[in-house]
N, C-alpha and C positions, 0 to 999 in steps of 0.2 A: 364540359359545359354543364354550367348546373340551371335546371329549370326551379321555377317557382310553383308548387301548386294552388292550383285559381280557388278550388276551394281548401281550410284546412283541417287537417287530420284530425289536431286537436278540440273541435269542436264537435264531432261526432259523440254520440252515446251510446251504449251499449249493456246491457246489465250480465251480471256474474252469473256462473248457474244457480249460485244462491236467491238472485233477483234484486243484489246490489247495482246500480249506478255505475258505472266504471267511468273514471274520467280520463282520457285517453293522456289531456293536458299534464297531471302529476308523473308522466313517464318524460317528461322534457328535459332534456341533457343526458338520454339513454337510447339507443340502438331499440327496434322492437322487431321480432320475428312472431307474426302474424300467422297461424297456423287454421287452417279444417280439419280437425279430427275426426275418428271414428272409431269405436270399442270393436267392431268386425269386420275390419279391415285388412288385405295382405299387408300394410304398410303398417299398420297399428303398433307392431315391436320399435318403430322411429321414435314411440314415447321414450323409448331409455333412452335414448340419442340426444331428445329433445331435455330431457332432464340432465345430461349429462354438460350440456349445452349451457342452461339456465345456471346451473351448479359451476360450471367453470369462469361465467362472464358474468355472475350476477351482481358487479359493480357498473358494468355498463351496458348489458340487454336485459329487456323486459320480454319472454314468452310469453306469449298469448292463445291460447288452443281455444280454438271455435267450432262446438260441436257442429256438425251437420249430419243430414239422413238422406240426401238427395244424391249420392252416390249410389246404387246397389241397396240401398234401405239399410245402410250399415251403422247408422246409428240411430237405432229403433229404444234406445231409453231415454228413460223420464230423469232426471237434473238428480236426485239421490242415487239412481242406479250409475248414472253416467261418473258421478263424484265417487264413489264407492268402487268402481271396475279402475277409476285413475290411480286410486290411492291404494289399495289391495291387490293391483297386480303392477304399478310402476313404482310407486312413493313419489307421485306427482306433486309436487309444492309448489309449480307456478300458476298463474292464473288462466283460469276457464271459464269461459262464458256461457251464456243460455246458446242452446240453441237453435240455429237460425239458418236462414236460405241464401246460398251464397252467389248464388245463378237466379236468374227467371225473374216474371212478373214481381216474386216478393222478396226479392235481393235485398238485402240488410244495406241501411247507408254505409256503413263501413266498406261494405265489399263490391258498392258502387262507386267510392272513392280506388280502390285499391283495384279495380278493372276497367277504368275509363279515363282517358289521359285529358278528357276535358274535366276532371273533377282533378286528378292525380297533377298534373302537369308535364305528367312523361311519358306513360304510354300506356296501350289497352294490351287486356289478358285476357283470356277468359280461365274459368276456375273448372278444370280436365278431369280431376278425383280428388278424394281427399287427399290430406296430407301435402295440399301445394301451400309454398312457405310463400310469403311478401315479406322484404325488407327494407324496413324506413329507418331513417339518421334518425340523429341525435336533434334535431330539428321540427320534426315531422314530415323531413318529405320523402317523396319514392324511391328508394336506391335499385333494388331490384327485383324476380321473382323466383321461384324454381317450382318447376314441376317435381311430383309424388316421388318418382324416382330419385331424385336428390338427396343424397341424404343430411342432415344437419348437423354430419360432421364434414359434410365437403370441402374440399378446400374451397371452391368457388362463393363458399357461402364466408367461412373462416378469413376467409383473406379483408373482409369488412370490419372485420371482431379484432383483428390481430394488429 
């Protein structure tokens, strides 16, 4: 059964850590695995996975890693230290965002669509630690999500990719 979401993905905004625009819409007719990162994380070695990820399907998923610090303060850098720790200890080449609060009073719209099924049209989450994945079609809508422990070469996640 596929639902509709009431509001769409593709309208939200979001900027790079550079403090580009990101237009969610130019990923349309691509899979997107939606990511919370963090540089001091126990999960943080899931960047090679998550690259390895990107590197294998990058005809038909767009990675998205989304800084946060509202975990354990685990991501305590500033947008060049955070691009610098991606590219110097993983060789991170897909996109990262500013950023932002993934939970709470100042929850980023993206991650109001992606935790509330009257925004999503599927269902509510809430965001447990970093490193929780969301995965949206080729469409833009909610396919599914996975907690930190997941990792993104699971098969649970792969079986959408393959």
């Amino acid at each position: 059964m596929m639902t509709i979401a009431i509001q769409p993905l593709y309208g939200i905004k979001i900027n790079s850590l550079q403090g580009n625009i990101i237009d969610l819409q130019q990923f349309q007719g691509k899979k997107i695995l939606i990511v919370n990162v963090a540089s001091r994380c126990g999960f943080t070695s899931q960047y090679r996975d998550l690259q390895n990820l990107q590197d294998t399907y990058k005809d038909t998923l767009v990675i998205i890693g989304v800084p946060c610090n509202q975990f354990g303060k685990q991501e305590p850098g500033q947008p060049h230290e955070i691009q610098a720790f991606c590219k110097t200890n993983y060789s991170i080449t897909f996109l990262i965002t500013e950023k932002i609060a993934v939970k709470g009073e100042n929850q980023h719209p993206l991650y109001a669509w992606l935790t509330q099924k009257c925004k999503n049209g599927k269902q509510n989450s809430t965001v447990k630690w970093n490193f929780q994945k969301y995965l949206i079609d080729e469409n833009g809508q909610f396919l599914d999500y996975y907690y930190s422990i997941t990792s993104p070469m699971s098969s649970r996640l792969l079986k959408y990719l393959n």
